[in-house]
PASEBA-1860 file (N, C-alpha, C; in nm, 3 decimals):
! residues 291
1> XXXXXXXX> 10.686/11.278/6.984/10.549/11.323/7.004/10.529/11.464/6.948 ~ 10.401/11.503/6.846/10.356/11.635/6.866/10.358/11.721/6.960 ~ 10.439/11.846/6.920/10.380/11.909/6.992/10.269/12.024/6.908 ~ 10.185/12.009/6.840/10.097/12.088/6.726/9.980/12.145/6.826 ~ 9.955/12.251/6.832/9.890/12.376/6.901/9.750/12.380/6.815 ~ 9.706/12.360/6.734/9.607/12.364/6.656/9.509/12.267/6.691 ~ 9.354/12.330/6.675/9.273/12.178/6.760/9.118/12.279/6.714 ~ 9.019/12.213/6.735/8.849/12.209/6.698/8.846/12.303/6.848
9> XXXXXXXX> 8.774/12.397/6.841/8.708/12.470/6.945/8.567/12.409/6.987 ~ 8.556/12.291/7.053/8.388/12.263/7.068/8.332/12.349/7.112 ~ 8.193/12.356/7.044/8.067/12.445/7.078/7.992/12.369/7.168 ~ 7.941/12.252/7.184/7.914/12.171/7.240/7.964/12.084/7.342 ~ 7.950/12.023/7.416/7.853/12.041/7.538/7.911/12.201/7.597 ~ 7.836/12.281/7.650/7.872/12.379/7.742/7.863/12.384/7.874 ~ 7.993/12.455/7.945/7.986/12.389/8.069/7.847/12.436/8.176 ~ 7.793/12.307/8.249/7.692/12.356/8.361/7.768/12.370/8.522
17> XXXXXXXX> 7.697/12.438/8.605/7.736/12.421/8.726/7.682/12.348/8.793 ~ 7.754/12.220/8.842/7.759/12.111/8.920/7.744/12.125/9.066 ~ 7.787/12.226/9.111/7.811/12.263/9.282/7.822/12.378/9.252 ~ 7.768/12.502/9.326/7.800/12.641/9.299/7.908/12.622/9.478 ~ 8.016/12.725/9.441/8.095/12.667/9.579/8.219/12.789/9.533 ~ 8.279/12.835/9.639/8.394/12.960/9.673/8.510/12.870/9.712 ~ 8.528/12.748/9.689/8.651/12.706/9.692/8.796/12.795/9.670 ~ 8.855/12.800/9.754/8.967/12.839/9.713/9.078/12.806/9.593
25> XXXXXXXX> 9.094/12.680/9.630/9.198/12.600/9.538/9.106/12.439/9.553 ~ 9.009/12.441/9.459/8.924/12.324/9.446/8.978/12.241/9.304 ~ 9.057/12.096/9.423/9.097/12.003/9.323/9.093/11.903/9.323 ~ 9.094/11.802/9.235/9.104/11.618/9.225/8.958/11.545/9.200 ~ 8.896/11.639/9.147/8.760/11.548/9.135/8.785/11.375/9.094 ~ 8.677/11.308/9.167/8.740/11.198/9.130/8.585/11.115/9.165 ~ 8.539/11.026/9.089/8.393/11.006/9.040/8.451/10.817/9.153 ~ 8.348/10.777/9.234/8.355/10.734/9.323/8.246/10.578/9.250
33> XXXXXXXX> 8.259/10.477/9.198/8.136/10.406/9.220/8.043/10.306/9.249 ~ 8.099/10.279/9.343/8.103/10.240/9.468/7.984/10.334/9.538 ~ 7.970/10.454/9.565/7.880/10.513/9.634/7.823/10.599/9.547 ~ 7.837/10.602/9.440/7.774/10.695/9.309/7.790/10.855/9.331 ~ 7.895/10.899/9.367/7.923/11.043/9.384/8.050/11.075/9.336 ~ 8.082/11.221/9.316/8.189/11.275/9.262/8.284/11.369/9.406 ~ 8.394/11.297/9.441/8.451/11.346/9.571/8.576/11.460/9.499 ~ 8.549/11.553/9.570/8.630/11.677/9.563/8.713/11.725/9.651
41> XXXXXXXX> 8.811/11.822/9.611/8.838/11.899/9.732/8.895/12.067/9.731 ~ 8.865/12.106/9.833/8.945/12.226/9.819/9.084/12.201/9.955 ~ 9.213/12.249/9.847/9.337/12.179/9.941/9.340/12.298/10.075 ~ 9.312/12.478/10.020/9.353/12.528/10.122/9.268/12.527/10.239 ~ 9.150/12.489/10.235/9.067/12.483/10.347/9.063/12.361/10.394 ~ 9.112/12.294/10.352/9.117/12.162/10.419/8.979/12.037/10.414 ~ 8.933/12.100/10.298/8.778/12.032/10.290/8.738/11.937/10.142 ~ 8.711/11.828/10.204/8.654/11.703/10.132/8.519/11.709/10.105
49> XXXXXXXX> 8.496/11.752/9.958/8.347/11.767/9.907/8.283/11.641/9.849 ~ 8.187/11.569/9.886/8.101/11.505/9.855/7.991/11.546/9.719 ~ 7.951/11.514/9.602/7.809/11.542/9.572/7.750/11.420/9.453 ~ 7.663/11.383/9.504/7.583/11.332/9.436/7.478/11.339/9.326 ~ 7.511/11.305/9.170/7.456/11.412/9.127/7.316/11.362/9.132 ~ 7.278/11.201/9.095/7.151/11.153/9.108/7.054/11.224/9.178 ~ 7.086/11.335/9.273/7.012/11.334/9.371/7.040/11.500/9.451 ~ 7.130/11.509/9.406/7.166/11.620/9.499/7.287/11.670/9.610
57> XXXXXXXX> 7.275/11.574/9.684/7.287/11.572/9.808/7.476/11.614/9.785 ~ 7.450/11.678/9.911/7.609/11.731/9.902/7.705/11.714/10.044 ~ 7.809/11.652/10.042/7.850/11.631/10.176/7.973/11.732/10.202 ~ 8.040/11.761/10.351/8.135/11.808/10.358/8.214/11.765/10.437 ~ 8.345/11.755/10.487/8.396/11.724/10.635/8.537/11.808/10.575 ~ 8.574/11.851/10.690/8.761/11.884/10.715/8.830/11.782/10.749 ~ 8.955/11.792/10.722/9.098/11.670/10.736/9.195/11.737/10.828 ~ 9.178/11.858/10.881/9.291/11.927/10.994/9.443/11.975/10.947
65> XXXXXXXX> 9.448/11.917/10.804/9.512/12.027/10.766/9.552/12.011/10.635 ~ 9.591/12.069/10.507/9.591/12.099/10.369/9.580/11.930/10.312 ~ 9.495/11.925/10.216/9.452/11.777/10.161/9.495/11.803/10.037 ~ 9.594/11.755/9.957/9.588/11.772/9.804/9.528/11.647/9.670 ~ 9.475/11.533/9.815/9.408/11.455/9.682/9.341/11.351/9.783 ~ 9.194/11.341/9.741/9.147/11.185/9.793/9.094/11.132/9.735 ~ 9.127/10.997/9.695/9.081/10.901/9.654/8.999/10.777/9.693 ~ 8.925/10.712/9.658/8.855/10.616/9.744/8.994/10.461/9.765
73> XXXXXXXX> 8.852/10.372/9.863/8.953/10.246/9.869/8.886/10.139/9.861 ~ 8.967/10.066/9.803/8.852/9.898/9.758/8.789/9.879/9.880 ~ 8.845/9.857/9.987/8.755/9.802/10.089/8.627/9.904/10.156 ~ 8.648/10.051/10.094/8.565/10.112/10.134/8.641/10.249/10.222 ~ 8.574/10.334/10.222/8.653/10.442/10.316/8.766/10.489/10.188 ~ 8.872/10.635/10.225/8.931/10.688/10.133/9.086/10.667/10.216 ~ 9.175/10.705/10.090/9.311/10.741/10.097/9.351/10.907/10.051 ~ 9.377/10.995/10.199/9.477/11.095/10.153/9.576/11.156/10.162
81> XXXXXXXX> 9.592/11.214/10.055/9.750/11.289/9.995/9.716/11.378/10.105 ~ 9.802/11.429/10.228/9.798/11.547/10.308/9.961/11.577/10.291 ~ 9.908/11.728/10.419/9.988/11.800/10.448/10.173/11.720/10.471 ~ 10.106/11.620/10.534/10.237/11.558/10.604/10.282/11.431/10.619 ~ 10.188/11.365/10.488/10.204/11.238/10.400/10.065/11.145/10.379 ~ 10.029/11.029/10.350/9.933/10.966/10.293/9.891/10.908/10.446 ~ 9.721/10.912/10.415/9.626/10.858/10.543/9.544/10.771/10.433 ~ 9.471/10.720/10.559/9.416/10.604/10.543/9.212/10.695/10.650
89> XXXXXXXX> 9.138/10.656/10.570/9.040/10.691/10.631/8.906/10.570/10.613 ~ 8.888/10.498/10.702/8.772/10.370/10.730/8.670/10.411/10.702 ~ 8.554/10.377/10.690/8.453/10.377/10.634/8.335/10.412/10.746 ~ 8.434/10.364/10.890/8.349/10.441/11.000/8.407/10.575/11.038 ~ 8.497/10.636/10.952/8.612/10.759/10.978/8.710/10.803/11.089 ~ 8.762/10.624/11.108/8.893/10.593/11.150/9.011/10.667/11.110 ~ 9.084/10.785/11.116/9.209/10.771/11.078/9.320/10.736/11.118 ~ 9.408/10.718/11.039/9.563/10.645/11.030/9.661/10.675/10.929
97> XXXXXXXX> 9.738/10.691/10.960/9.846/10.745/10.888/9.916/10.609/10.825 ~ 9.942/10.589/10.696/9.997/10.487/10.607/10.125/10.535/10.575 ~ 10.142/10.638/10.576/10.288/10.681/10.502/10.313/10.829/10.571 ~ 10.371/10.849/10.688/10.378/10.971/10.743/10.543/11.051/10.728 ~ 10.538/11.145/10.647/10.678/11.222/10.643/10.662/11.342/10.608 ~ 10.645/11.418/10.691/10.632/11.565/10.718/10.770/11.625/10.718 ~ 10.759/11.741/10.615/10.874/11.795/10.565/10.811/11.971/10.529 ~ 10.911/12.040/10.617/10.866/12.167/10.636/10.850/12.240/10.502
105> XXXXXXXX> 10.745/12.320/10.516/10.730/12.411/10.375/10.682/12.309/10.247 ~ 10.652/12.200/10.262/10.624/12.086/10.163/10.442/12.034/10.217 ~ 10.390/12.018/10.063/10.244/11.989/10.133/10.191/11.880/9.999 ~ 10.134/11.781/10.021/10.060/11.688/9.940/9.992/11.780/9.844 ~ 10.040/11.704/9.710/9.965/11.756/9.571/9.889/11.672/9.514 ~ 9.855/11.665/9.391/9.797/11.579/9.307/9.822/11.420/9.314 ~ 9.747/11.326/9.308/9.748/11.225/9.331/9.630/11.128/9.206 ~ 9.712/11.000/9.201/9.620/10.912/9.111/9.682/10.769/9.123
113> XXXXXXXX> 9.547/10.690/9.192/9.572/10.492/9.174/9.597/10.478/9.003 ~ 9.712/10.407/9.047/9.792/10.353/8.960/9.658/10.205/8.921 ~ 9.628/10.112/8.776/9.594/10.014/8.772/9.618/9.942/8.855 ~ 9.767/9.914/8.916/9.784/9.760/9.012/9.727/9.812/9.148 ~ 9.635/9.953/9.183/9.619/9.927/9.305/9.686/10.080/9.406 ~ 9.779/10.073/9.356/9.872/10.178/9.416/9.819/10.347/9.381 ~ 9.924/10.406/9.496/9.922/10.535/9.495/10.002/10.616/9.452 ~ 10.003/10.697/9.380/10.114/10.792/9.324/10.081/10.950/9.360
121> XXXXXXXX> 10.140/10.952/9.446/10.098/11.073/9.555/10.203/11.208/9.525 ~ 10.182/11.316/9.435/10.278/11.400/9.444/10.290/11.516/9.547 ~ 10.385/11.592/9.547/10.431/11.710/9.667/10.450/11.820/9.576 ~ 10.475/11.916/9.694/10.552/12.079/9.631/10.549/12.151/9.731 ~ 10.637/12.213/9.722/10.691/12.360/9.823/10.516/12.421/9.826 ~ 10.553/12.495/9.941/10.425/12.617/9.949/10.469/12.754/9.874 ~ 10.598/12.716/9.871/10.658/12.850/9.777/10.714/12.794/9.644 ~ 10.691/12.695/9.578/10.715/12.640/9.482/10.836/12.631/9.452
129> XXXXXXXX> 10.925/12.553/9.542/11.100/12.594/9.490/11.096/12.513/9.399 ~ 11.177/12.531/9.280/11.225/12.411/9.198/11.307/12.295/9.261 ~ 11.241/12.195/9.227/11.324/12.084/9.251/11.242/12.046/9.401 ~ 11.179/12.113/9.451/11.147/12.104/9.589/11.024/11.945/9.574 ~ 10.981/11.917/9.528/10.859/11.829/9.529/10.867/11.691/9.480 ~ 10.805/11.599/9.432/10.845/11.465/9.364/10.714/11.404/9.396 ~ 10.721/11.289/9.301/10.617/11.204/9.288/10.640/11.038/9.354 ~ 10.584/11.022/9.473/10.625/10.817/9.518/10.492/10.757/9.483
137> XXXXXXXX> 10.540/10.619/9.504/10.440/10.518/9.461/10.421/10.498/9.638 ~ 10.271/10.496/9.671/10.230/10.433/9.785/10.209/10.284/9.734 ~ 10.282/10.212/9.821/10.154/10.044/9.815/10.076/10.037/9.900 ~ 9.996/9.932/9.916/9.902/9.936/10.000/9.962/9.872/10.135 ~ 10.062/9.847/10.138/10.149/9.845/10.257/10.166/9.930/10.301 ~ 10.178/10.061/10.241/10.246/10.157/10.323/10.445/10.213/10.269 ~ 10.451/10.091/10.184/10.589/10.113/10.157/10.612/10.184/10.004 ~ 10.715/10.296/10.029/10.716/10.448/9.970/10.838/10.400/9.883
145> XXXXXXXX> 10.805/10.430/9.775/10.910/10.437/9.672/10.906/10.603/9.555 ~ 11.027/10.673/9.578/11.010/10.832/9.548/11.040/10.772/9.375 ~ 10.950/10.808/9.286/10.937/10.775/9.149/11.035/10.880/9.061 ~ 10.982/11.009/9.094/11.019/11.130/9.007/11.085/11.195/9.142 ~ 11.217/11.215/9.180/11.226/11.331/9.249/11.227/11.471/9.171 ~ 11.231/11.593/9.249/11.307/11.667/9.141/11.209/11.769/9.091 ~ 11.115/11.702/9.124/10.967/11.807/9.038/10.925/11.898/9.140 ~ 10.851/12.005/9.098/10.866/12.140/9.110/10.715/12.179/9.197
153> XXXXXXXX> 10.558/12.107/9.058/10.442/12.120/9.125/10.424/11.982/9.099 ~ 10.400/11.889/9.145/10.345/11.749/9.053/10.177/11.758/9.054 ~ 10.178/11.743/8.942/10.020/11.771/8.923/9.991/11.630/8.859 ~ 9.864/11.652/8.721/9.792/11.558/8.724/9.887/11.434/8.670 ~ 9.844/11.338/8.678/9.887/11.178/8.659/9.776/11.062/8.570 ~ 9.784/10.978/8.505/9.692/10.917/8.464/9.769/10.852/8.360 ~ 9.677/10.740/8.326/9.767/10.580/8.284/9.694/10.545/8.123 ~ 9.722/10.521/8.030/9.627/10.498/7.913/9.564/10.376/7.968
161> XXXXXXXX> 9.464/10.323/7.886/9.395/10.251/7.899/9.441/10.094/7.912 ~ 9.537/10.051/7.827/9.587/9.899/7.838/9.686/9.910/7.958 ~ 9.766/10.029/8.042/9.812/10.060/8.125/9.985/10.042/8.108 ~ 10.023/10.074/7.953/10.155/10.066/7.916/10.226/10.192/7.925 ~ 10.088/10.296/7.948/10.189/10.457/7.944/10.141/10.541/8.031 ~ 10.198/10.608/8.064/10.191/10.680/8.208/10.214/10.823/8.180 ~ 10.053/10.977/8.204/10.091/11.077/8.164/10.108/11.169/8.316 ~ 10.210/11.248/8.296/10.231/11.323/8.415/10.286/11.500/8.364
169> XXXXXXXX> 10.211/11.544/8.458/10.254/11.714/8.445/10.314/11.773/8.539 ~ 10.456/11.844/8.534/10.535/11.910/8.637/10.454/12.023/8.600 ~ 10.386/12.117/8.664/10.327/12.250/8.577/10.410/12.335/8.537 ~ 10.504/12.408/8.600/10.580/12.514/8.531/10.653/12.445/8.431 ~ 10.684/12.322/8.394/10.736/12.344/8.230/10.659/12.315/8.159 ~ 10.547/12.338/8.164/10.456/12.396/8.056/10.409/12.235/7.937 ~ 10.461/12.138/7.990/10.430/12.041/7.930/10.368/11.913/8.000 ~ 10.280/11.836/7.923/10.251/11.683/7.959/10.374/11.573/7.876
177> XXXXXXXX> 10.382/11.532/7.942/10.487/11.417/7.933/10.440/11.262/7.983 ~ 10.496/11.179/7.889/10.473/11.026/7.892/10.569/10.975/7.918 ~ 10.547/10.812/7.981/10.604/10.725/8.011/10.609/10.593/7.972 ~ 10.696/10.542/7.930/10.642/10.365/7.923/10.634/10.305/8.043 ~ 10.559/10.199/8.116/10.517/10.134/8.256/10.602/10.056/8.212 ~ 10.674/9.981/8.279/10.759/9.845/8.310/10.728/9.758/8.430 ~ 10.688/9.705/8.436/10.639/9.639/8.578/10.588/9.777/8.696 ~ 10.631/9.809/8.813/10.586/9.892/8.888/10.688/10.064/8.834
185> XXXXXXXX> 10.757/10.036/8.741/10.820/10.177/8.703/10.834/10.215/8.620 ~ 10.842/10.282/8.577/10.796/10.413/8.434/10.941/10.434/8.398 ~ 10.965/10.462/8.294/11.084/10.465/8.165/11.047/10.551/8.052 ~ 11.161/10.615/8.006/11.170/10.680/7.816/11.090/10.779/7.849 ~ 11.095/10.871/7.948/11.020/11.008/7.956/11.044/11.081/7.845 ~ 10.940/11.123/7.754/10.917/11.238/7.677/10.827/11.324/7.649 ~ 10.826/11.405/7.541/10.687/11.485/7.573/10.565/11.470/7.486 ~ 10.470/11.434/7.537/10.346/11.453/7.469/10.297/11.563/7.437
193> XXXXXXXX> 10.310/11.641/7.520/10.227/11.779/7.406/10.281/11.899/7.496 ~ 10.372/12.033/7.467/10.378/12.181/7.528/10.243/12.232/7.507 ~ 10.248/12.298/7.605/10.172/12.437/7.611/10.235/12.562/7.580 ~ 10.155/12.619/7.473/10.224/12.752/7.415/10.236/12.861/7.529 ~ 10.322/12.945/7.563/10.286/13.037/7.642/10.184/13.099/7.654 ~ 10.125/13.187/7.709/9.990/13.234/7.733/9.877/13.162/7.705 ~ 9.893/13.006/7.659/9.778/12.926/7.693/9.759/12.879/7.854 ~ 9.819/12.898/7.907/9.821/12.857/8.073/9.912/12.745/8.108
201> XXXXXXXX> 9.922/12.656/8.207/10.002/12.581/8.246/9.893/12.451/8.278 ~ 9.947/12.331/8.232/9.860/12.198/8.249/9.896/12.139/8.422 ~ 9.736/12.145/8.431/9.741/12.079/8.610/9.718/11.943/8.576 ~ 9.642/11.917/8.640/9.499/11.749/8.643/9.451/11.766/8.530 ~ 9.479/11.618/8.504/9.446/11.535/8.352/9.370/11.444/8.397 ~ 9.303/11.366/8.324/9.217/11.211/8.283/9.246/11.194/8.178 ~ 9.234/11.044/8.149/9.249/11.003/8.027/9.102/10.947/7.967 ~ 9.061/10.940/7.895/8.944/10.878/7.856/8.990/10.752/7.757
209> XXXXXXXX> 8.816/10.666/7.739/8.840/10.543/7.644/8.900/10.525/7.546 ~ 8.936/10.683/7.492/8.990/10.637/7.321/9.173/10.678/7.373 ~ 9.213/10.694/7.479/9.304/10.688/7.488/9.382/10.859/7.548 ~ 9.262/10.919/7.492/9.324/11.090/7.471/9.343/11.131/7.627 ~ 9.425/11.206/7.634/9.432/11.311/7.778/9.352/11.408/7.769 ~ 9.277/11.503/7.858/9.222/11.568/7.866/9.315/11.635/8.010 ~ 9.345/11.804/7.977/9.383/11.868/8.069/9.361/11.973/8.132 ~ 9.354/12.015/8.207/9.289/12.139/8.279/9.416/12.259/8.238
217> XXXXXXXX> 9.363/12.368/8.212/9.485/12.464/8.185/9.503/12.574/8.292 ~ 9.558/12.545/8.397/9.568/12.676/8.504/9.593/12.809/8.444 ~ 9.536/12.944/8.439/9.567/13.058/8.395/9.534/13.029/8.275 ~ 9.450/12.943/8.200/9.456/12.908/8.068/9.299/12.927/8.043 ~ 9.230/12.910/8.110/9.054/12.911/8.103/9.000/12.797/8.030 ~ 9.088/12.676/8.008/9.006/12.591/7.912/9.022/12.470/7.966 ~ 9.004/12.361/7.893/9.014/12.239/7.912/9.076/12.206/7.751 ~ 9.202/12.069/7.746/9.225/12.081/7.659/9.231/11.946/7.590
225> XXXXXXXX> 9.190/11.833/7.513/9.222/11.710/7.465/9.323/11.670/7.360 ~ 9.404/11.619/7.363/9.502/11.575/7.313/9.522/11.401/7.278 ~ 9.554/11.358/7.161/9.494/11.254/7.077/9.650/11.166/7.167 ~ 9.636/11.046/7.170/9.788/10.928/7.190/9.882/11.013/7.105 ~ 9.850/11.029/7.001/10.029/11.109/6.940/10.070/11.264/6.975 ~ 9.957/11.323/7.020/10.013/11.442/7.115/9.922/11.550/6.993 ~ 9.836/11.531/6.902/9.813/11.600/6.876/9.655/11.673/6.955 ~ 9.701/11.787/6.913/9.543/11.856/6.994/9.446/11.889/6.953
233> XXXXXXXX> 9.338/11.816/6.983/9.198/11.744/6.912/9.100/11.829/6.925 ~ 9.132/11.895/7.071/8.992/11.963/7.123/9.025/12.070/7.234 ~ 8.936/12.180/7.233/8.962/12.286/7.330/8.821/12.314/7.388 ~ 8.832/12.315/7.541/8.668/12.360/7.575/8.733/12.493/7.655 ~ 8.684/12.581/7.620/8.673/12.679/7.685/8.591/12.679/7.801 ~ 8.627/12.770/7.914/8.557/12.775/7.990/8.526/12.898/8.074 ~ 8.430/12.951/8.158/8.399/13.105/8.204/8.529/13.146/8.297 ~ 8.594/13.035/8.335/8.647/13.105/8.478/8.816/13.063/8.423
241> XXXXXXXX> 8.936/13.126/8.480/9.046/13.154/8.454/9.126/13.022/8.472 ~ 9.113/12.957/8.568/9.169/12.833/8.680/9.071/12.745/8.684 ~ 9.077/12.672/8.574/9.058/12.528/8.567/9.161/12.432/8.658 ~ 9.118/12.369/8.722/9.207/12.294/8.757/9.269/12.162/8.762 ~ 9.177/12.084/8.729/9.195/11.911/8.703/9.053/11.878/8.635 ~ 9.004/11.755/8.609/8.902/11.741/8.535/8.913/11.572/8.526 ~ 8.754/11.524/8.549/8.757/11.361/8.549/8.632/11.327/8.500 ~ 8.590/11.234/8.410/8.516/11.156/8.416/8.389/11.126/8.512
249> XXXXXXXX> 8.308/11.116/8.512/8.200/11.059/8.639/8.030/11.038/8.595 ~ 7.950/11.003/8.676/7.810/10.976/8.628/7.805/10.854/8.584 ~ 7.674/10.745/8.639/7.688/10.593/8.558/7.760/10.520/8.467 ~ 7.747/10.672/8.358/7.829/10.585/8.230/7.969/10.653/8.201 ~ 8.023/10.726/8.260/8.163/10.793/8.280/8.114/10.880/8.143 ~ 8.034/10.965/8.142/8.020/11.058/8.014/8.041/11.208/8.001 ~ 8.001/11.248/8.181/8.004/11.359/8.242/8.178/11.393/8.240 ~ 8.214/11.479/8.202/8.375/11.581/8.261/8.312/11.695/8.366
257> XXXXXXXX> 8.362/11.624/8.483/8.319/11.736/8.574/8.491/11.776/8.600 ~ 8.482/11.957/8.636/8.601/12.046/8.620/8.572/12.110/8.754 ~ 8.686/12.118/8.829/8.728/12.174/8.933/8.800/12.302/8.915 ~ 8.772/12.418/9.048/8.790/12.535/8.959/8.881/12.616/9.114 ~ 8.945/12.738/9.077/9.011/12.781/9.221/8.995/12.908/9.139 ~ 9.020/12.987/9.305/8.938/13.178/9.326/9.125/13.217/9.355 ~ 9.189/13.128/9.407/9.287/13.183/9.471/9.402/13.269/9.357 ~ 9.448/13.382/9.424/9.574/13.433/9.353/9.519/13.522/9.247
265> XXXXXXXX> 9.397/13.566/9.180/9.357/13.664/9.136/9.210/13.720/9.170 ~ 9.114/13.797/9.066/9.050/13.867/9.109/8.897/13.796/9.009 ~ 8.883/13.689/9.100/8.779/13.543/9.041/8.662/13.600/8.961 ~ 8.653/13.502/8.871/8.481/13.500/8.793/8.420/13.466/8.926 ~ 8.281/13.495/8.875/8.138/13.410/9.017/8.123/13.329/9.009 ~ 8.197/13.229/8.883/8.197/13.074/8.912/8.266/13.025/8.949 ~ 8.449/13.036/8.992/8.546/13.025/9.057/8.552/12.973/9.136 ~ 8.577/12.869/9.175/8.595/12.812/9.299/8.441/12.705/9.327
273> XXXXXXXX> 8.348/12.690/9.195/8.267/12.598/9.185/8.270/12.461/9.117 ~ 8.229/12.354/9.140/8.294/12.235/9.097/8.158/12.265/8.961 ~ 8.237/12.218/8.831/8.172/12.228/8.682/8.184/12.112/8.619 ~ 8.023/12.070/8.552/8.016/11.967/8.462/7.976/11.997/8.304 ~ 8.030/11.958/8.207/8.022/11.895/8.089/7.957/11.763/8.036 ~ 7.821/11.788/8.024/7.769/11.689/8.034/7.797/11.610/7.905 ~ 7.812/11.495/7.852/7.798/11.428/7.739/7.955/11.428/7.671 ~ 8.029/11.512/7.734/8.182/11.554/7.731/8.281/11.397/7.594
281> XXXXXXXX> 8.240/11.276/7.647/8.348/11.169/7.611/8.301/11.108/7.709 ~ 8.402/10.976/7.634/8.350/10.842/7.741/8.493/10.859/7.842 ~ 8.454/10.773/7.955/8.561/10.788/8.052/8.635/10.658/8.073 ~ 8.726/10.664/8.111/8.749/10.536/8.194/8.715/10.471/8.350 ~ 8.665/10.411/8.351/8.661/10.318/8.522/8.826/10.358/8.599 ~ 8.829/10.424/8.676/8.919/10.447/8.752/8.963/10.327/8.869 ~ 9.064/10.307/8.923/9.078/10.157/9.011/9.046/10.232/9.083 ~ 9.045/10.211/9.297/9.063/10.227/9.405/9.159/10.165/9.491
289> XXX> 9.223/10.238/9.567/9.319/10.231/9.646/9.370/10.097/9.683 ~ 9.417/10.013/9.680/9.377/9.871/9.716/9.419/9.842/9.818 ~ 9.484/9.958/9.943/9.454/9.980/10.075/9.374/9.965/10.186
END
């Protein structure tokens, strides 16, 4: 795979603000549709953002303690990545714990449904030890299989489109990396594309229709697209420092709405507000939990 640093600076679309919001560490946007909204979160406050863009309307609730990813569920109601393993939340806001293993100094990270259904729920230290974190497959049973041990932050995740390759980012090594899928497990890890130093570190990715990744650059200020062979197609800049993940959403998956965090330096005034790109690329239909 490329790793080639060179890419089109779009001028176009420029980013709008979607939610003006002081999120701390606001991450996992994830376009819902099923109820036609874009569900967010910020992990350190413990808060699940709702917004609708048709319309407005903006929801909120807390989870009781650090959330690092929610996703919806076929039958309705969400699945989340917490503090102290994967829940299950009903549609009348039942909770239940599906996968409970609480492990000190360790807190739910980035998360993404796999095509068949499943969950791929990653971890990490609160102090980021190496090696401290890893990535499992939830089923919708409940039964945990640890995929990647070994990883450090597990951040974003996402599947190409025919669902033969599988992209995942440890952040501190500075790279996205692929997989071949084999039935329920991934094989032939290599790298799709480094990040040069002082471009930032890759969090949360999406993949869109033509196949490309799109990545959020922590400390990097941009958003970045990268073609199936790893070359780099496209750079969106953006106002605020901490980009953080970035998805697809709106009727026709056209919108890139970007999630943004205030935490750990001395924030833009848009920081910590959830941001859209309107007209951005086409997206893909994301599955739901099949929980």
């Amino acid at each position: 795979m490329s790793t080639e640093t060179s890419g089109r600076t779009a001028r176009h679309p420029r980013p709008e603000v979607a939610v003006r919001e002081t999120a701390e560490l606001g991450e996992g946007p994830t376009w819902d549709p099923a109820t036609g909204r874009l569900i967010w979160i910020d992990i350190l406050s413990s808060r699940v953002h709702g917004y609708d863009p048709a319309t407005g309307r903006r929801t909120v609730f807390t989870t009781g303690q650090h959330v690092g990813a929610v996703k919806p569920r076929a039958g309705g109601g969400l699945v989340l990545n917490l503090r102290d393993g994967v829940a299950l939340l009903s549609p009348e806001g039942a909770f239940s714990w599906l996968h409970h293993d609480p492990v000190p100094n360790r807190r739910g990270n980035d998360a993404a449904v796999a095509p068949d259904g499943s969950l791929w729920a990653g971890t990490m230290t609160y102090d980021e030890t190496p090696g401290g974190g890893s990535l499992t497959r939830i089923a919708p049973d409940g039964t945990a299989v640890e995929v990647l041990p070994d990883s450090t932050v597990s951040n974003g995740t996402g599947w190409s489109p025919d669902g033969r390759l599988m992209y995942y980012a440890d952040s501190p090594t500075r790279r996205v990396d692929v997989f071949d899928v084999v039935g329920q497990d991934i094989r032939g890890r290599r790298t799709l594309a480094e990040i040069e130093d002082g471009a930032g570190y890759p969090d949360g990715l999406c993949v869109d229709a033509d196949g490309c990744v799109w990545v959020a650059l922590w400390d990097g200020g941009a958003i970045r697209r990268y073609t199936p062979d790893g070359r780099l197609d496209r750079t969106l800049p953006l106002p605020v420092r901490r980009p953080t993940a970035c998805a697809f959403g709106g009727p026709d998956l056209t919108d890139l709405y970007i999630t943004t965090a205030r935490v750990g330096h001395r924030p833009h005034p848009l920081a910590g507000s959830l941001l859209v790109l309107p007209n951005a690329g086409q997206g893909l239909p994301q599955p739901a939990f099949a929980g």
